[in-house]
PDBQT receptor file of N, H, CA, C and O in Angstrom, charges set to zero:
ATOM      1  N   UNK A   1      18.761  66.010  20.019  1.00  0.00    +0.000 N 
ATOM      2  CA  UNK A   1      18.891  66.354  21.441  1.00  0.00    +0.000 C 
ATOM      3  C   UNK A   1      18.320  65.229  22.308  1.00  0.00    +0.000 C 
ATOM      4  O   UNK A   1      19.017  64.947  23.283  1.00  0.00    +0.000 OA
ATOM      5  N   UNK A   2      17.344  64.625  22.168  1.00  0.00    +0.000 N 
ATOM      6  H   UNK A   2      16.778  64.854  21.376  1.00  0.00    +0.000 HD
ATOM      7  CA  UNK A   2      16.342  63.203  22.580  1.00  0.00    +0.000 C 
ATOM      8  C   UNK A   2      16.955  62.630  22.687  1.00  0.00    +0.000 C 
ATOM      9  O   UNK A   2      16.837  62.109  23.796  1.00  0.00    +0.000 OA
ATOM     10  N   UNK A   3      18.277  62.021  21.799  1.00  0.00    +0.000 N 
ATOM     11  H   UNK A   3      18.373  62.445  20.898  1.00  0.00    +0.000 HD
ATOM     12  CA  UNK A   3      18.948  60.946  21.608  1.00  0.00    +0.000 C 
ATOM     13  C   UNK A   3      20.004  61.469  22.385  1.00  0.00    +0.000 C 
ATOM     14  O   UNK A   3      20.654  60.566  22.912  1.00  0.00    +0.000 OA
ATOM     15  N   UNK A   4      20.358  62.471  22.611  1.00  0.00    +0.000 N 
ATOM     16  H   UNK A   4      19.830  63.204  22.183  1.00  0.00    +0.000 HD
ATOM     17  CA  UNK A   4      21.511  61.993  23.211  1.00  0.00    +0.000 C 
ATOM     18  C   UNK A   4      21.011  62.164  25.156  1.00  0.00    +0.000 C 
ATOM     19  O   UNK A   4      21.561  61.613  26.110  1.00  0.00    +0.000 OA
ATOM     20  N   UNK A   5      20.259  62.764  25.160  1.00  0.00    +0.000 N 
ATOM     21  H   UNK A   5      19.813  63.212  24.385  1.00  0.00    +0.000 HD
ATOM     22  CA  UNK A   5      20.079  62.507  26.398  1.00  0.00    +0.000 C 
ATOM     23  C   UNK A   5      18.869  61.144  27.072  1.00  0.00    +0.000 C 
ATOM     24  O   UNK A   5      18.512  61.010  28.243  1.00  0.00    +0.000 OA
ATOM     25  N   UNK A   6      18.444  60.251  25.797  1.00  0.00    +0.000 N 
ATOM     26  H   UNK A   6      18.734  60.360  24.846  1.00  0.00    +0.000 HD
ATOM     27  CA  UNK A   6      18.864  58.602  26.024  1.00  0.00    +0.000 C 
ATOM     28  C   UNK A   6      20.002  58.369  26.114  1.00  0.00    +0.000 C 
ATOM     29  O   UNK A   6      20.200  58.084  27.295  1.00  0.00    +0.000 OA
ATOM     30  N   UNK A   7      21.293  58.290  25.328  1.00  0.00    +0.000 N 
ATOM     31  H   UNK A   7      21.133  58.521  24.369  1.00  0.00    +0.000 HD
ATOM     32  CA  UNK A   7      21.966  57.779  25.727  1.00  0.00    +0.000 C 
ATOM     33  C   UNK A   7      23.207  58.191  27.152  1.00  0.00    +0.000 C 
ATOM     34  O   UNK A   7      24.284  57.686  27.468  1.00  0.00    +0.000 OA
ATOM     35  N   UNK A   8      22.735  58.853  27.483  1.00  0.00    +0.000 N 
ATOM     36  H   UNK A   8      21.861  59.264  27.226  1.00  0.00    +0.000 HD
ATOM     37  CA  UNK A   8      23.304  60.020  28.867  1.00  0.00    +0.000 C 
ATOM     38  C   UNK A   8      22.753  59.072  30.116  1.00  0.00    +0.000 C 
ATOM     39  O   UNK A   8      23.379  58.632  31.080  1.00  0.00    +0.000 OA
ATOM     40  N   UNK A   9      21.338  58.912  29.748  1.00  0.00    +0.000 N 
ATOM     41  H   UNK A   9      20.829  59.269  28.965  1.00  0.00    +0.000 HD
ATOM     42  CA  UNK A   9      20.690  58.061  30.738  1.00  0.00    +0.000 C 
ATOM     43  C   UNK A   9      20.770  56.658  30.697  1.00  0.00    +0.000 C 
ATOM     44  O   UNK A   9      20.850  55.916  31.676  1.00  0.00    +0.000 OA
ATOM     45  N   UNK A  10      20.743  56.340  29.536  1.00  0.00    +0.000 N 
ATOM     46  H   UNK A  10      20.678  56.943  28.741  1.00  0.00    +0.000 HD
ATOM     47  CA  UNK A  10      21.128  54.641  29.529  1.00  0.00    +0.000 C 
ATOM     48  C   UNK A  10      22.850  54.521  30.334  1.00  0.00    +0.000 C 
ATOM     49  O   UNK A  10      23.074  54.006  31.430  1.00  0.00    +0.000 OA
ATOM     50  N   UNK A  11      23.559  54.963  29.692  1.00  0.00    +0.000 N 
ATOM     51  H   UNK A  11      23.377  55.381  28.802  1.00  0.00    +0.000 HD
ATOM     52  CA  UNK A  11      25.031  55.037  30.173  1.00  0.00    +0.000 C 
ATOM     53  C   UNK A  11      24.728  54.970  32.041  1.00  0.00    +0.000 C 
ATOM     54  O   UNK A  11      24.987  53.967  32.707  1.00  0.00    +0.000 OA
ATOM     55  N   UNK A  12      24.217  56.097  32.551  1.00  0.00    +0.000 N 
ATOM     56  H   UNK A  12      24.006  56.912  32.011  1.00  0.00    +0.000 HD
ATOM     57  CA  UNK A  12      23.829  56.168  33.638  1.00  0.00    +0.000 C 
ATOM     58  C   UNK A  12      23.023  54.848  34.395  1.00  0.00    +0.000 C 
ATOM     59  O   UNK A  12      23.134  54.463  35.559  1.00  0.00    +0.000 OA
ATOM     60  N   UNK A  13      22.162  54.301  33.273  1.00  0.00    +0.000 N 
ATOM     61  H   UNK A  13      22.072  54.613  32.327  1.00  0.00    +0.000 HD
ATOM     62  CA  UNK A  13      21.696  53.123  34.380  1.00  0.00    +0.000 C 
ATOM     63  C   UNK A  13      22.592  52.160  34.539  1.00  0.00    +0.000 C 
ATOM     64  O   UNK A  13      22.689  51.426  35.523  1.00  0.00    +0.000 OA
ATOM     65  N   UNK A  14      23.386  52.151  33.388  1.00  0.00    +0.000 N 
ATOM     66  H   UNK A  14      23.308  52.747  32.589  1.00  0.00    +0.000 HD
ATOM     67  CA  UNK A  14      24.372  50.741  32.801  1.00  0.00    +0.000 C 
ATOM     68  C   UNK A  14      25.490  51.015  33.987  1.00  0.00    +0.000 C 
ATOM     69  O   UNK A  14      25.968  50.009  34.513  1.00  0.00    +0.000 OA
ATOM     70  N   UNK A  15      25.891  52.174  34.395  1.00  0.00    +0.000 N 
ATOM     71  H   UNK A  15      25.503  52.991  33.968  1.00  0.00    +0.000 HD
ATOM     72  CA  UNK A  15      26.836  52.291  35.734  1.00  0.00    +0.000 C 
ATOM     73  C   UNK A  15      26.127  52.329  37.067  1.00  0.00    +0.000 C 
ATOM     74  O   UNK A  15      26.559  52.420  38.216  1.00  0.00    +0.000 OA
ATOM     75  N   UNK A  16      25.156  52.252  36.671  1.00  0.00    +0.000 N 
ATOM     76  H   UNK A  16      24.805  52.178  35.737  1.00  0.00    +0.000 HD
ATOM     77  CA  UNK A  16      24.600  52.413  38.128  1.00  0.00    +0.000 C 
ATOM     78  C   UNK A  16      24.382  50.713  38.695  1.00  0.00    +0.000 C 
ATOM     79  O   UNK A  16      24.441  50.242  39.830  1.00  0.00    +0.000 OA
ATOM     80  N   UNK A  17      24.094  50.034  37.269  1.00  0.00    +0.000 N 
ATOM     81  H   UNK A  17      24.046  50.416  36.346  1.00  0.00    +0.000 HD
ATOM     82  CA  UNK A  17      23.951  48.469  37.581  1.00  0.00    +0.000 C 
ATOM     83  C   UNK A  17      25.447  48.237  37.756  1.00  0.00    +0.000 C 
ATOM     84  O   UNK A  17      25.340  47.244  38.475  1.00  0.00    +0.000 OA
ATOM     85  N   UNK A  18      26.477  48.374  37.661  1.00  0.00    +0.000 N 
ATOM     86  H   UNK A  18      26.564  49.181  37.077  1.00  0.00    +0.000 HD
ATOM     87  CA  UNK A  18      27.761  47.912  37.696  1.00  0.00    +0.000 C 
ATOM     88  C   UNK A  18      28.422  48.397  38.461  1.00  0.00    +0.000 C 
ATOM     89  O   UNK A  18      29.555  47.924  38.554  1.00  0.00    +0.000 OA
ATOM     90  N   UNK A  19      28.027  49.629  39.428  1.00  0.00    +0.000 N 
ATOM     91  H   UNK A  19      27.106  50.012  39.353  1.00  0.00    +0.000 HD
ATOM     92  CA  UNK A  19      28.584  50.291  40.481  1.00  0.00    +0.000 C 
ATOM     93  C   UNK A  19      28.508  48.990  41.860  1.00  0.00    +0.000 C 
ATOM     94  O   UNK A  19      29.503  48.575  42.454  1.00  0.00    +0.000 OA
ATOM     95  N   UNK A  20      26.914  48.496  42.148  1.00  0.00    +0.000 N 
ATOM     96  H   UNK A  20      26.106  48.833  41.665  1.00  0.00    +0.000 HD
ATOM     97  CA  UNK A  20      27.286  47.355  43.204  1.00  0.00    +0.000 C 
ATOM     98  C   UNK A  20      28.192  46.800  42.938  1.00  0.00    +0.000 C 
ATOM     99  O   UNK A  20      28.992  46.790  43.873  1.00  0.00    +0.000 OA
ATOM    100  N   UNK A  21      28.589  46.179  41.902  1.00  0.00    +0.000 N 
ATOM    101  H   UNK A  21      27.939  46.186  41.142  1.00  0.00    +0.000 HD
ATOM    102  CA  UNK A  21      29.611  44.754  41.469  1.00  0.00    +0.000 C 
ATOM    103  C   UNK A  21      31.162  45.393  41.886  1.00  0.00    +0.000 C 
ATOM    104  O   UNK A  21      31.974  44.910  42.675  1.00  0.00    +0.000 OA
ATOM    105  N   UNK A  22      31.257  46.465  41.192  1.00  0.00    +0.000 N 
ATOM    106  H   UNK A  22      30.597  46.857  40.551  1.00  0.00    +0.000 HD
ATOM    107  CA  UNK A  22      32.271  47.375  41.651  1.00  0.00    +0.000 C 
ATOM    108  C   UNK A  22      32.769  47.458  43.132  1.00  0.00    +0.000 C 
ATOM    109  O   UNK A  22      33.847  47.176  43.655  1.00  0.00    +0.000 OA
ATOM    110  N   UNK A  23      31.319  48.061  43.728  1.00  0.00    +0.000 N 
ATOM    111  H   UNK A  23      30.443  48.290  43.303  1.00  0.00    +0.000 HD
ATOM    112  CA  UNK A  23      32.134  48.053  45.581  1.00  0.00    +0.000 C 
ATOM    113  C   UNK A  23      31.958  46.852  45.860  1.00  0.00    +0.000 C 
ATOM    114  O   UNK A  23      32.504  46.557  46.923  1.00  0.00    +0.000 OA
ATOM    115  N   UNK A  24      31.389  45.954  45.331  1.00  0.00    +0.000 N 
ATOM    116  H   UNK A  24      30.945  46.194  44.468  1.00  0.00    +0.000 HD
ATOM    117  CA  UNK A  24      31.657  44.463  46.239  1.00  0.00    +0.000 C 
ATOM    118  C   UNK A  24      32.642  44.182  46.116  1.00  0.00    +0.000 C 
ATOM    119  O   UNK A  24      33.116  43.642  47.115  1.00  0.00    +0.000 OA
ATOM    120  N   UNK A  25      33.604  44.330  44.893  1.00  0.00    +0.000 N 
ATOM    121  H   UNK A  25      33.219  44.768  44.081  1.00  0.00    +0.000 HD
ATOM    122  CA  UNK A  25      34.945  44.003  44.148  1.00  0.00    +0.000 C 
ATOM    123  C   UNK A  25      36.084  44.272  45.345  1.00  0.00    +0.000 C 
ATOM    124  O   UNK A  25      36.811  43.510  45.983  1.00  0.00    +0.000 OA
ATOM    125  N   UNK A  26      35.822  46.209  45.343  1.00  0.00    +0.000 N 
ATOM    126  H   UNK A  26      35.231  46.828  44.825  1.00  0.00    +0.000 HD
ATOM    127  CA  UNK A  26      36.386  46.532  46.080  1.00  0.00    +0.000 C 
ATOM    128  C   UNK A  26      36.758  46.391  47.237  1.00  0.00    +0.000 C 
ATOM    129  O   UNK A  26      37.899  46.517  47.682  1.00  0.00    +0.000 OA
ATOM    130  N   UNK A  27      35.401  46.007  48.000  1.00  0.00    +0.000 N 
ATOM    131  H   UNK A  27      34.475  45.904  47.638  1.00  0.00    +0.000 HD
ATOM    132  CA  UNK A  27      35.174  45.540  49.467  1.00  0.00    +0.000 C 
ATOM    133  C   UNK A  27      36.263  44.265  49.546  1.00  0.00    +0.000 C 
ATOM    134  O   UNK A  27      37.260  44.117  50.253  1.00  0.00    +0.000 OA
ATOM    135  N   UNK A  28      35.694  43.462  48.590  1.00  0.00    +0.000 N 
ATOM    136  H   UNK A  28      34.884  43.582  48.016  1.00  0.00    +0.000 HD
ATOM    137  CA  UNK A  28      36.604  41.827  48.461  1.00  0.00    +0.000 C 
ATOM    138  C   UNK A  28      37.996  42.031  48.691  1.00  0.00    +0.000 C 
ATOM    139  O   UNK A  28      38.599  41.511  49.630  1.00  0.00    +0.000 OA
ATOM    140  N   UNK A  29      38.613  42.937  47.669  1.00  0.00    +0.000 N 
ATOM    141  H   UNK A  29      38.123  43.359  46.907  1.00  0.00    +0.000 HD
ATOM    142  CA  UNK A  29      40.078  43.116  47.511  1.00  0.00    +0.000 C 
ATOM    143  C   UNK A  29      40.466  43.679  48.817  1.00  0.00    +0.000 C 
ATOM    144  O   UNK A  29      41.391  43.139  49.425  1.00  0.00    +0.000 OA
ATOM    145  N   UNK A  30      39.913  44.620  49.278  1.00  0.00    +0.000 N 
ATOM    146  H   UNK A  30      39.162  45.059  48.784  1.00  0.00    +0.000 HD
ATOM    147  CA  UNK A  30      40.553  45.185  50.816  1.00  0.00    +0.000 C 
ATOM    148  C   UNK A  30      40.642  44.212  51.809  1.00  0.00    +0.000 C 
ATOM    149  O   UNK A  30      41.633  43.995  52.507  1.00  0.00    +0.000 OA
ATOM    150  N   UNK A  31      39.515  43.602  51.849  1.00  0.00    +0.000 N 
ATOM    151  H   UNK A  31      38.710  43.778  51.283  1.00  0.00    +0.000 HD
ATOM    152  CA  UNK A  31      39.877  42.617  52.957  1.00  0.00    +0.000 C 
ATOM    153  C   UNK A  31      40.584  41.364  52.525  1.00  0.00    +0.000 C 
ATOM    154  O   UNK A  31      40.908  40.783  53.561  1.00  0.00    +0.000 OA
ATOM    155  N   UNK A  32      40.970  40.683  51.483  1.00  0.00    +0.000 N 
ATOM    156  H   UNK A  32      40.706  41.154  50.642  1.00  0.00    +0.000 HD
ATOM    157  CA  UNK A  32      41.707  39.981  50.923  1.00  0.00    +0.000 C 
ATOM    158  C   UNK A  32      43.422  40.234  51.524  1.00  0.00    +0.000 C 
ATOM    159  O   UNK A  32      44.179  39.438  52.081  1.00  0.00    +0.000 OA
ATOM    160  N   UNK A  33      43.616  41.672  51.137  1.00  0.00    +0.000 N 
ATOM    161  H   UNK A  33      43.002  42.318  50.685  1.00  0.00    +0.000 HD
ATOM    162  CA  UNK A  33      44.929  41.913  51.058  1.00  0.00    +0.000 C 
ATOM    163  C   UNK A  33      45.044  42.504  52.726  1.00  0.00    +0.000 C 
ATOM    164  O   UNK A  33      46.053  42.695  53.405  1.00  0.00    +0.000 OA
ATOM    165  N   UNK A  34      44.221  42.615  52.918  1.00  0.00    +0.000 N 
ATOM    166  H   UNK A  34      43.402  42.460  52.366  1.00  0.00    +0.000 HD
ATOM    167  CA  UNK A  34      44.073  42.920  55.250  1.00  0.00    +0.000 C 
ATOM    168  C   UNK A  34      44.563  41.758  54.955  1.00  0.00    +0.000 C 
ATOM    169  O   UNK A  34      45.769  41.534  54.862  1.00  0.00    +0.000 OA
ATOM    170  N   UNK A  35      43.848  41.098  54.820  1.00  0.00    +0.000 N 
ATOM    171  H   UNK A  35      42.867  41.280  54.895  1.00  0.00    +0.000 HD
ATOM    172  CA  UNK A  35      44.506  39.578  55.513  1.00  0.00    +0.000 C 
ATOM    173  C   UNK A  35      45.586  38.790  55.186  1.00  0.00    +0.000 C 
ATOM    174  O   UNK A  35      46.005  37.885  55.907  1.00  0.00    +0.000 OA
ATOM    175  N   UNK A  36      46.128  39.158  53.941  1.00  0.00    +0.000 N 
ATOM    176  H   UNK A  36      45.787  39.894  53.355  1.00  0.00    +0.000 HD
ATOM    177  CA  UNK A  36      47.254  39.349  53.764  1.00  0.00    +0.000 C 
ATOM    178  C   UNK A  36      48.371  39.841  54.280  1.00  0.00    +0.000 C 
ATOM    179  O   UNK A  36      49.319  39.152  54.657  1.00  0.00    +0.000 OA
ATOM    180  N   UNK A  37      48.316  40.892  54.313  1.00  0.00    +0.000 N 
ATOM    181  H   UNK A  37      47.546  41.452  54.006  1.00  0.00    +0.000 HD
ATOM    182  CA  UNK A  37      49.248  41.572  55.200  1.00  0.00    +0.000 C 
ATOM    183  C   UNK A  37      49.123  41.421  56.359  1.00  0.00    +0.000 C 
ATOM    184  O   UNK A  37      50.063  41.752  57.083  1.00  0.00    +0.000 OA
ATOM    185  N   UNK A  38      48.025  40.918  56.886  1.00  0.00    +0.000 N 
ATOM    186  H   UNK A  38      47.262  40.650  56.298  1.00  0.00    +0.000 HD
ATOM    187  CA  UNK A  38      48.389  40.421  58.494  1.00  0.00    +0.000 C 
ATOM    188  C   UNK A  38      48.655  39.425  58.814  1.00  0.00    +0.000 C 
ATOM    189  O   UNK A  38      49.117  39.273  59.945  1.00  0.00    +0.000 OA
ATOM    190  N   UNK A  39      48.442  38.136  57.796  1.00  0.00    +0.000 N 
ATOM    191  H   UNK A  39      48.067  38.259  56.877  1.00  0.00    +0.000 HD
ATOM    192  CA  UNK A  39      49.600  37.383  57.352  1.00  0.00    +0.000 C 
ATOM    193  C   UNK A  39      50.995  37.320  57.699  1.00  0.00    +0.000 C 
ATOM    194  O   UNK A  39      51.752  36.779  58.505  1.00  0.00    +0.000 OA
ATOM    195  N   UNK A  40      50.994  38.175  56.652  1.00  0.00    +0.000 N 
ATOM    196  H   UNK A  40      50.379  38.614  55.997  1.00  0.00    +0.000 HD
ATOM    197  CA  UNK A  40      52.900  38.197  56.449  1.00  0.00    +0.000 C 
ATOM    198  C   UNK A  40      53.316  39.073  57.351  1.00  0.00    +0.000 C 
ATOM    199  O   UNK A  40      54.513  39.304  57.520  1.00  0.00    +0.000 OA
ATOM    200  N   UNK A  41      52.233  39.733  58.119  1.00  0.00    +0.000 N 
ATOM    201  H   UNK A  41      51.260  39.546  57.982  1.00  0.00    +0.000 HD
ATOM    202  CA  UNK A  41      53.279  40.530  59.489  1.00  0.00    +0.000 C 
ATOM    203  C   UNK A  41      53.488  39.169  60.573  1.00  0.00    +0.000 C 
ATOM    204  O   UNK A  41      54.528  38.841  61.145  1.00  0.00    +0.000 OA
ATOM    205  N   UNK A  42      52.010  38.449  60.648  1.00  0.00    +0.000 N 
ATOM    206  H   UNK A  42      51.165  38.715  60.183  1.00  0.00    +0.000 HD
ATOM    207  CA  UNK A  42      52.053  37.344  61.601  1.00  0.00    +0.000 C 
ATOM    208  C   UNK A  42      53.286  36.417  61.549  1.00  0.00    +0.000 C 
ATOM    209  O   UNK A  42      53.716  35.757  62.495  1.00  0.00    +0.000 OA
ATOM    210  N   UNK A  43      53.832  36.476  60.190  1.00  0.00    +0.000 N 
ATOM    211  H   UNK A  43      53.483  37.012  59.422  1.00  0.00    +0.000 HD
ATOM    212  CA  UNK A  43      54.910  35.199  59.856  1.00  0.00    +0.000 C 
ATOM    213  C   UNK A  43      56.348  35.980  59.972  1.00  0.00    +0.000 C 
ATOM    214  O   UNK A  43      57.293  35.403  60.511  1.00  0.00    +0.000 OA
ATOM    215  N   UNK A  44      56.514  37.566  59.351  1.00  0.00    +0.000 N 
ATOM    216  H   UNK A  44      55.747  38.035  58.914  1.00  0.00    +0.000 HD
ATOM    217  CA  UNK A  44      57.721  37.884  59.674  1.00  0.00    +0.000 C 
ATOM    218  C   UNK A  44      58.009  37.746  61.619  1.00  0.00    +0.000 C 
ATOM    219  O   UNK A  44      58.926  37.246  62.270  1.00  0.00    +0.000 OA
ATOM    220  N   UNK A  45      57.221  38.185  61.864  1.00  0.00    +0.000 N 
ATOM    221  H   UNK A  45      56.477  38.592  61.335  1.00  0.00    +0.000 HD
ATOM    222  CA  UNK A  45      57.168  38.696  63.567  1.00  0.00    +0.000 C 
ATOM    223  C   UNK A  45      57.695  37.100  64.469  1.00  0.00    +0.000 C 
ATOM    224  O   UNK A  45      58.534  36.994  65.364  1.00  0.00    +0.000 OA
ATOM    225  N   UNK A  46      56.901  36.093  63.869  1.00  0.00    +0.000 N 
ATOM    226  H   UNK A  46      56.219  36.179  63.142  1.00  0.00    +0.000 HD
ATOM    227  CA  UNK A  46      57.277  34.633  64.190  1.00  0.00    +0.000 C 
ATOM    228  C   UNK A  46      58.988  34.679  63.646  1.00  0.00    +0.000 C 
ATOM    229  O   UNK A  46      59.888  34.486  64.463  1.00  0.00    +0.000 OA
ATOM    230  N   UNK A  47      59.211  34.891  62.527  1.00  0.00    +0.000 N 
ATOM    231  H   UNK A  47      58.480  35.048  61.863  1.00  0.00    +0.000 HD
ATOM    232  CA  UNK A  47      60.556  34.596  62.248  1.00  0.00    +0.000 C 
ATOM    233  C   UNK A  47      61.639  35.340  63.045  1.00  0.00    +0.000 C 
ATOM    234  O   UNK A  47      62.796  35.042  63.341  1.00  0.00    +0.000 OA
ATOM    235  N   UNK A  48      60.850  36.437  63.296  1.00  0.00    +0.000 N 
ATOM    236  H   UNK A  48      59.910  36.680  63.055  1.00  0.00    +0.000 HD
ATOM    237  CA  UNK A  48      62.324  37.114  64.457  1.00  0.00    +0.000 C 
ATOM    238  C   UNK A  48      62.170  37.103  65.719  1.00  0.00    +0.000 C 
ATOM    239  O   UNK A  48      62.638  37.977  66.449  1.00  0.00    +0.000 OA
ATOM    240  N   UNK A  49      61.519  36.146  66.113  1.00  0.00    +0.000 N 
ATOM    241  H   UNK A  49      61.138  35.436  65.521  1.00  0.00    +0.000 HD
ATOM    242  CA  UNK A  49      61.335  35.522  67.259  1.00  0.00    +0.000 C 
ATOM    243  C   UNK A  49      62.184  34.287  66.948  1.00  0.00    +0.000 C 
ATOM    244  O   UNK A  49      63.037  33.986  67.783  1.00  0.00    +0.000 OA
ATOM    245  N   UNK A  50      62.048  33.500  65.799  1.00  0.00    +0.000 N 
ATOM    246  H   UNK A  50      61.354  33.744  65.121  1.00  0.00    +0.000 HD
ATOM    247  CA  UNK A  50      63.019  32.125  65.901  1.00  0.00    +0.000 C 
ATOM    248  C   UNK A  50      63.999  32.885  66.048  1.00  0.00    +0.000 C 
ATOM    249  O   UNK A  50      64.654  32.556  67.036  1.00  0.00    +0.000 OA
ATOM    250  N   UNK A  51      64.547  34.072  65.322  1.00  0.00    +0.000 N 
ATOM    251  H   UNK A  51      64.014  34.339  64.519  1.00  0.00    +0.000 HD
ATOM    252  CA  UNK A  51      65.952  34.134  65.337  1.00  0.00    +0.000 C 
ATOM    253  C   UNK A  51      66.657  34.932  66.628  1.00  0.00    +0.000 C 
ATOM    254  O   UNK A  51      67.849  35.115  66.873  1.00  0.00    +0.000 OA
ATOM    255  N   UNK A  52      65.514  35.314  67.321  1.00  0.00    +0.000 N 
ATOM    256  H   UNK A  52      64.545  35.165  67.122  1.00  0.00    +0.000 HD
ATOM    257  CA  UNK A  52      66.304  35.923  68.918  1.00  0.00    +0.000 C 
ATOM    258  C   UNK A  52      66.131  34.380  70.040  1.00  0.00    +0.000 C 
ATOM    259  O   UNK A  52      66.002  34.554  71.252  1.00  0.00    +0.000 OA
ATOM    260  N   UNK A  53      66.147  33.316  69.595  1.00  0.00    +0.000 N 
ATOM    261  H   UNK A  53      66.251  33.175  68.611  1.00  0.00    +0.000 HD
ATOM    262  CA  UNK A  53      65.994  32.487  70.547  1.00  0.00    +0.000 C 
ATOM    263  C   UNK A  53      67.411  31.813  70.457  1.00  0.00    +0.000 C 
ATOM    264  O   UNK A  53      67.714  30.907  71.234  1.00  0.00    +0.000 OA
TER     265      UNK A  53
């Protein structure tokens, strides 16, 4: 019973250390692909402007 609720708790610290890395990940990727996509809205929106001129 000891043992397994070490390893219940180890598991638990081992995600708890890898949970920051995780939302930083996450954080990274969202704003990566924001800016992405506001990007490629910035460049379609330019292109149909060349083409109504």
């Amino acid at each position: 019973m000891m043992d397994f609720f070490n390893d219940v708790l180890f598991d638990l610290i081992m995600f708890a250390k890898s949970l920051p890395a995780f939302l930083i990940t996450i954080i990274v990727l969202y704003f990566v692909i924001k800016s992405a996509v506001k990007k490629g809205l910035q460049e379609y929106h330019d292109s149909l402007e060349k083409k109504n001129d």
